[in-house]
VEXDREN-2710 file (C-alpha; in Angstrom, 1 decimal):
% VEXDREN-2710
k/r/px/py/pz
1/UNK/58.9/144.9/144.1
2/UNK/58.6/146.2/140.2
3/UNK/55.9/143.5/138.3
4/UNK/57.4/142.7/134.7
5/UNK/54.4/140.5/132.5
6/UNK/55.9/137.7/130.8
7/UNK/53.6/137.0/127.7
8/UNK/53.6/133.4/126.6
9/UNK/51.3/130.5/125.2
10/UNK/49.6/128.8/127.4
11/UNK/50.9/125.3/125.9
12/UNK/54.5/127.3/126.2
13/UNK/53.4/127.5/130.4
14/UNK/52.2/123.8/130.4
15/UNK/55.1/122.1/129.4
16/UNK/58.4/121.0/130.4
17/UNK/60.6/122.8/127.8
18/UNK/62.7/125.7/126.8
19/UNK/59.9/128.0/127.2
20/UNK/59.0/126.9/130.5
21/UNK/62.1/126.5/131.4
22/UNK/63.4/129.8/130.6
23/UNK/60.5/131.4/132.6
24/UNK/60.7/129.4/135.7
25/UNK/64.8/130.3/135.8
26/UNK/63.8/134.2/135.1
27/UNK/61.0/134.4/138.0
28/UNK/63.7/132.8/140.0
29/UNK/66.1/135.5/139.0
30/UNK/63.5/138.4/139.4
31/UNK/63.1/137.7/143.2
32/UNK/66.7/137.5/143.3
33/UNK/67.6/141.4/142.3
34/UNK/63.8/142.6/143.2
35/UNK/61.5/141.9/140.5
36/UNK/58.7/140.5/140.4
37/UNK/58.0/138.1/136.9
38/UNK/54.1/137.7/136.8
39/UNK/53.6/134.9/134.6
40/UNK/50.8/136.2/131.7
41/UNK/49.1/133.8/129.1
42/UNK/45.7/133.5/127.1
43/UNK/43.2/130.7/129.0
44/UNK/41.7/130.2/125.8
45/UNK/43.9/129.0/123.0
46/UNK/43.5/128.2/119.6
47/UNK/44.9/124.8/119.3
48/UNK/46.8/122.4/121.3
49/UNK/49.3/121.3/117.9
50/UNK/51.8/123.2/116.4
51/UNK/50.7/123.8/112.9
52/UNK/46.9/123.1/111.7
53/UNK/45.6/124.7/108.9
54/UNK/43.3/127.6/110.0
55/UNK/45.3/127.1/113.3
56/UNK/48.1/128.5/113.4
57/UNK/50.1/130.3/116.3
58/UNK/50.1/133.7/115.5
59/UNK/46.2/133.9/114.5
60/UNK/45.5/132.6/118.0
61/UNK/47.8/135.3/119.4
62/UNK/45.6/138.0/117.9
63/UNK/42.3/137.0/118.9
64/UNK/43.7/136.4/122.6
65/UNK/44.8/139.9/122.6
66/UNK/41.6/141.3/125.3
67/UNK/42.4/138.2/127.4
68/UNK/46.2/139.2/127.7
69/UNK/45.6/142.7/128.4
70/UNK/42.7/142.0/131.0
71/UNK/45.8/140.0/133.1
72/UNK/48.2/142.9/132.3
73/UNK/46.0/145.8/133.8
74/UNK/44.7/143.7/136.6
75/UNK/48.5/143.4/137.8
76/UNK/48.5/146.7/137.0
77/UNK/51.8/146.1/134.8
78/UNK/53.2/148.3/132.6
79/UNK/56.6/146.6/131.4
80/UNK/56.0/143.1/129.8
81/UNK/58.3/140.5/128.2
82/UNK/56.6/138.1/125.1
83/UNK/57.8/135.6/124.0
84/UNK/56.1/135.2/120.6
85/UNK/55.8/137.5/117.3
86/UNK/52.1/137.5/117.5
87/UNK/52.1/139.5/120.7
88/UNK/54.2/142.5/119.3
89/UNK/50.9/144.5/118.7
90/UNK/51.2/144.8/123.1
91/UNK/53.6/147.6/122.0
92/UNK/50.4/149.8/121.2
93/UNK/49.0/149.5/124.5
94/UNK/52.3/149.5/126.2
95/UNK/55.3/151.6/125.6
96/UNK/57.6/149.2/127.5
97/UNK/57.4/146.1/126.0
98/UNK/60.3/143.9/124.6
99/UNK/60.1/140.6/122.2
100/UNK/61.8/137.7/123.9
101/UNK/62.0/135.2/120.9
102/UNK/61.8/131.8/121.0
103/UNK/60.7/131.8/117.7
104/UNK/62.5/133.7/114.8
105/UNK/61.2/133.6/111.1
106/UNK/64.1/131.5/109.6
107/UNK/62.9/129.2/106.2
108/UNK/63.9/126.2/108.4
109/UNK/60.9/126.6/110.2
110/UNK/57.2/126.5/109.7
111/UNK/55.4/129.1/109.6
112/UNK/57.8/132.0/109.1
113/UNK/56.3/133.5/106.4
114/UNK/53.9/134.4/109.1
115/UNK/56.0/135.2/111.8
116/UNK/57.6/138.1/109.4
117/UNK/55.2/140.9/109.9
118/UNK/54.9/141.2/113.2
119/UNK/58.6/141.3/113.4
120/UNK/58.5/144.4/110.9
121/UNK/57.0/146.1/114.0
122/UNK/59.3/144.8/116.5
123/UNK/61.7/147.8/117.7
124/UNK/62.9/146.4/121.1
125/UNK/64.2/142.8/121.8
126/UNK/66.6/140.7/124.2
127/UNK/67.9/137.7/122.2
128/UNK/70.1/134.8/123.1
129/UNK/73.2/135.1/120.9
130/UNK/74.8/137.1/119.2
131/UNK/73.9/135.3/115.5
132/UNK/70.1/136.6/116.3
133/UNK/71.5/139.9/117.4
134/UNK/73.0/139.9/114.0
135/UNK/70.0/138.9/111.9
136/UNK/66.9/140.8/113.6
137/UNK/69.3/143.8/113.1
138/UNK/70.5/142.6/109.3
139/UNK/66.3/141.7/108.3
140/UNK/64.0/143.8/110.2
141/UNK/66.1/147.0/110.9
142/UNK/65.6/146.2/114.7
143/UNK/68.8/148.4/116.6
144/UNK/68.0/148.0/120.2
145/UNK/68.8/144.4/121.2
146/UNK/70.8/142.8/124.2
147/UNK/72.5/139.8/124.0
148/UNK/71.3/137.6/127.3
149/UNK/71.9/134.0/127.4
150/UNK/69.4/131.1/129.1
151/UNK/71.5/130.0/131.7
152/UNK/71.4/126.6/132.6
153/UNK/71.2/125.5/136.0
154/UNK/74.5/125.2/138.2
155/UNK/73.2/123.3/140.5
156/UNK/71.7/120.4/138.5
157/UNK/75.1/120.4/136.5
158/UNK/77.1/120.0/139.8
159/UNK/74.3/117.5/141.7
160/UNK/74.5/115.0/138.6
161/UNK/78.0/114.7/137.4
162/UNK/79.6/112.1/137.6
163/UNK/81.9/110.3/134.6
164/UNK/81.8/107.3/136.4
165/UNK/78.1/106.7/135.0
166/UNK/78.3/107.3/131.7
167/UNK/77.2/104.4/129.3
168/UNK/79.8/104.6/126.4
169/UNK/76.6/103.6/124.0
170/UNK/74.0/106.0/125.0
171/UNK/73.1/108.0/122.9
172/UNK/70.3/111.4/123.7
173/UNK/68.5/113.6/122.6
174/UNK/66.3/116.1/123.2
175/UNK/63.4/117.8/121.4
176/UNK/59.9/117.7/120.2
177/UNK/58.0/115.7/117.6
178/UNK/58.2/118.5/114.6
179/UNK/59.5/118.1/111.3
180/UNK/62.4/121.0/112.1
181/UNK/63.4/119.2/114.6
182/UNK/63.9/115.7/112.9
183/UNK/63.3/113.2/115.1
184/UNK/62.7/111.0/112.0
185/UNK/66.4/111.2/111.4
186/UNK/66.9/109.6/115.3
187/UNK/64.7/106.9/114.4
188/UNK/66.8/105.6/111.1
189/UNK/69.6/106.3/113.1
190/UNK/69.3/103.8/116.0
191/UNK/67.9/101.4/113.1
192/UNK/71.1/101.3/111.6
193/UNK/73.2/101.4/114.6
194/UNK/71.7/98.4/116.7
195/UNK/74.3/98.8/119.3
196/UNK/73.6/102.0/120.8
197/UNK/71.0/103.0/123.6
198/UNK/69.2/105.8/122.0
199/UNK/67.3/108.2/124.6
200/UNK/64.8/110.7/123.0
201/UNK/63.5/112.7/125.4
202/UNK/60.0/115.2/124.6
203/UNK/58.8/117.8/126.8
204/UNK/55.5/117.0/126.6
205/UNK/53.2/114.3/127.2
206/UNK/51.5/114.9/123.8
207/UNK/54.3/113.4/122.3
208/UNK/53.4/110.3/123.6
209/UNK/50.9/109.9/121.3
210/UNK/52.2/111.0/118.3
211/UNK/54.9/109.0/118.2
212/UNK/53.2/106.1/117.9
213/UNK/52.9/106.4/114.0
214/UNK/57.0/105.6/113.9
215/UNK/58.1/101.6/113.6
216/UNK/60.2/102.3/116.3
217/UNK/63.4/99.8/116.8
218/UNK/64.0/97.9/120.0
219/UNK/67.4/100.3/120.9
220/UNK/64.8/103.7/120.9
221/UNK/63.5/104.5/124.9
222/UNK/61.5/106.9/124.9
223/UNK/60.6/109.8/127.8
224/UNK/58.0/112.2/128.1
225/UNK/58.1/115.5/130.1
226/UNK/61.0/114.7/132.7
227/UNK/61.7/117.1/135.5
228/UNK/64.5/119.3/135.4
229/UNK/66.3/116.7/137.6
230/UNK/65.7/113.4/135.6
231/UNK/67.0/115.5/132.1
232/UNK/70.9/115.8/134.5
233/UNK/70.7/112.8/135.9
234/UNK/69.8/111.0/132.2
235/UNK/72.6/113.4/130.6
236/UNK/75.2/112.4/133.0
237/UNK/74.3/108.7/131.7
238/UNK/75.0/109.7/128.1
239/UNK/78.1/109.8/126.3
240/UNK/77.0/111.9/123.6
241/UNK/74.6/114.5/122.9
242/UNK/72.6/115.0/119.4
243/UNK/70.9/117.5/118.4
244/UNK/69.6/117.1/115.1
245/UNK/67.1/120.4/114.7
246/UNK/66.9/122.6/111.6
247/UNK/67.3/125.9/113.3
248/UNK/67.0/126.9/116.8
249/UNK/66.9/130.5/118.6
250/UNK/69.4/129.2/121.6
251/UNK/69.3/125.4/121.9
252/UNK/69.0/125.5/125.5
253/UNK/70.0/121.3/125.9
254/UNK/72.9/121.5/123.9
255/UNK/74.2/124.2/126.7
256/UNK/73.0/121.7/129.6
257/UNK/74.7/118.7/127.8
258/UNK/78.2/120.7/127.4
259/UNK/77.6/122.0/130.7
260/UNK/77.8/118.1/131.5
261/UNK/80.5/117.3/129.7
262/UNK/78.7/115.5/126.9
263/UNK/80.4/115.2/123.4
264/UNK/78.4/117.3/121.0
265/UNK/77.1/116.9/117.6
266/UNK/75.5/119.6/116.4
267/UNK/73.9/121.2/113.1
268/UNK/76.0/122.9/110.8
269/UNK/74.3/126.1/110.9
270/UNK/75.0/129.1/111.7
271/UNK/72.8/129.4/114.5
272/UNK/74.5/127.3/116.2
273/UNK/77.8/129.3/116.1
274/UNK/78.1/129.6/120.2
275/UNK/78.4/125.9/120.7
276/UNK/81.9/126.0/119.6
277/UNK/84.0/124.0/122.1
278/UNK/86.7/121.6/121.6
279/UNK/84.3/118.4/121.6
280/UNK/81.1/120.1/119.8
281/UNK/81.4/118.5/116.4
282/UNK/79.2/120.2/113.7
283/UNK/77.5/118.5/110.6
284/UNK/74.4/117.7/108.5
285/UNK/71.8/114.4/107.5
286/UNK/74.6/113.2/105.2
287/UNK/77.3/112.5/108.3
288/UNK/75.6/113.3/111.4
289/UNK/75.7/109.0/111.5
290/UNK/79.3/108.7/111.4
291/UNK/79.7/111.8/113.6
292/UNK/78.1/110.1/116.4
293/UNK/79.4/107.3/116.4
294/UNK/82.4/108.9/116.0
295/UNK/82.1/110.6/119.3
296/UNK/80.6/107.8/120.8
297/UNK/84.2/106.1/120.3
298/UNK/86.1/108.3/121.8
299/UNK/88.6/107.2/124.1
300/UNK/87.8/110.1/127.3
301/UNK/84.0/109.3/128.7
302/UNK/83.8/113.4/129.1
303/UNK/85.0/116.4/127.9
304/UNK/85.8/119.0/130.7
305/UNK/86.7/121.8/127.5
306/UNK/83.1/121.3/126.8
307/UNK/82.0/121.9/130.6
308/UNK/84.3/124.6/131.2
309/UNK/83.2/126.4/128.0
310/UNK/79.6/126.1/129.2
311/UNK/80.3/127.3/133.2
312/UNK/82.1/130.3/131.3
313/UNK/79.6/131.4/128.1
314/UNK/75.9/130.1/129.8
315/UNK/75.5/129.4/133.3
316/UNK/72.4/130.8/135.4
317/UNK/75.1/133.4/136.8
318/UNK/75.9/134.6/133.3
319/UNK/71.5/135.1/132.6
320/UNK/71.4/136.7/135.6
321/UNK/73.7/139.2/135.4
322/UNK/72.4/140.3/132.2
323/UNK/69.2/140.7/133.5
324/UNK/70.3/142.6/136.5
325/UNK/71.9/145.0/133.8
326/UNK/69.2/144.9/131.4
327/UNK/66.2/145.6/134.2
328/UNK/68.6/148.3/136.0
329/UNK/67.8/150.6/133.1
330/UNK/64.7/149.5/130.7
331/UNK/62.5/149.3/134.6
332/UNK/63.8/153.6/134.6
333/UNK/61.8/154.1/131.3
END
């Protein structure tokens, strides 16, 4: 079996979200057509919170650069995946690498300014829509780039589904405790709305903590690093799904909530453009209120546009096709 490296954090391995997410459904897929994903990260990292000053990501990336290749030429591997811009210096010490972003400098998000010189050097990547494609092409010059979705699971989507449950008040949403993502926004929402059941569910148990410096009202419940399982079964609960984020490179629960027939609201921007089925309602601070409960009135309890759009444009069978294509010819170089 051919060994690809994927190159993550080691907080990226540790918890239950996107990032983790996306590598345990690619190992899957590797054993599937024959390759073998050897999971590679630094066991010494440089801080366990997002943005510290004198901490930040992509400093701890370069100083872990000896512990990431001891793991790579132990496995003796010589085509790796990363997942982060501080790693794109692996490209010197390995001709076949390829940046898997879950990360892209955008001025929504902290730390860009940062993140932009290491994608200067960037000349190979596999992105997860085609808005990326179209601006790591358009603001680093970067040609060779394949489009590959993060499939959600068609399994958990099928196991959990069921109209019958849904609670025409619940609200959820998924994300992390960052100012990009503003959960702060959630917060003064289920305030102001009293009514609703208002789920926001964080991948990790760090969270738990931090949280704690909100006044959170009665209506908020709160969950902390769910298994793949407990996210679809809570979805299937929920009539609508918010996401509120600044920016996001795929927005892998808005897939899994369409994919459940959730009605969407969504950010207006752009990056956001492949969520674009009937019942995925776009917007911004100023009406994303009424939007939601807007869609939490609606007369249907699901939308089967929304789940048939998702089954079409991001299932697991969708990922791993483009894998299959993708490692058929880069695994040749």
């Amino acid at each position: 079996m051919k060994k690809v490296g994927l190159v993550m954090r080691k907080i990226q391995f540790s918890e239950a979200q996107g990032p983790r997410v996306f590598a345990d459904r690619l190992q899957a897929i590797g054993r599937e057509i024959g390759v073998d994903i050897v999971f590679i990260s630094p066991e010494r990292h440089v801080s366990g919170h997002d943005w510290l000053p004198g901490y930040e990501h992509e400093k701890g990336d370069l100083v872990n650069y000896d512990v990431v290749l001891d793991q790579i030429y132990e496995q003796k591997i010589d085509h790796v995946i990363y997942t982060v811009s501080g790693f794109t210096f692996l490209k010197i010490f390995l001709k076949n690498s390829v940046l898997f972003p879950h990360s892209f400098p955008d001025p929504a998000l902290t730390g860009y300014e940062m993140m932009k010189p290491f994608y200067s050097i960037v000349d190979k990547a596999i992105v997860q829509t085609e808005f990326l494609k179209r601006e790591i092409g358009r603001n680093f010059g970067v040609t060779d780039v394949t489009v590959i979705p993060i499939g959600f699971n068609e399994a958990m989507a099928q196991k959990h589904y069921d109209p019958s449950q849904v609670v025409n008040n619940r609200i959820m949403w998924i994300g992390r405790d960052e100012e990009n993502r503003r959960p702060d926004l959630v917060v003064e929402y289920a305030r102001q709305n009293p009514d609703k059941e208002v789920f926001m569910v964080f991948g990790g148990e760090r969270y738990r903590e931090s949280m704690k410096k909100y006044d959170l009202p009665s209506n908020i419940k709160l969950q902390f690093a769910l298994s793949q399982d407990e996210v679809f079964s809570l979805m299937n609960t929920s009539k609508v799904y918010w996401s509120s984020s600044k920016f996001d490179t795929f927005a892998m629960p808005l897939t899994e909530a369409m994919a459940m027939g959730k009605i969407v609201v969504k950010p207006e921007h752009p990056c956001y453009g492949h969520i674009s089925a009937r019942h995925a309602f776009a917007g911004n601070e100023e009406n994303w209120f009424e939007l939601v409960n807007m869609a939490a009135a609606a007369p249907h309890q699901v939308s089967e546009e929304n789940r048939s759009y998702a089954f079409e444009k991001f299932s697991s069978r969708v990922m791993k096709q483009g894998y299959e294509q993708f490692f058929d010819k880069w695994l040749r170089s």
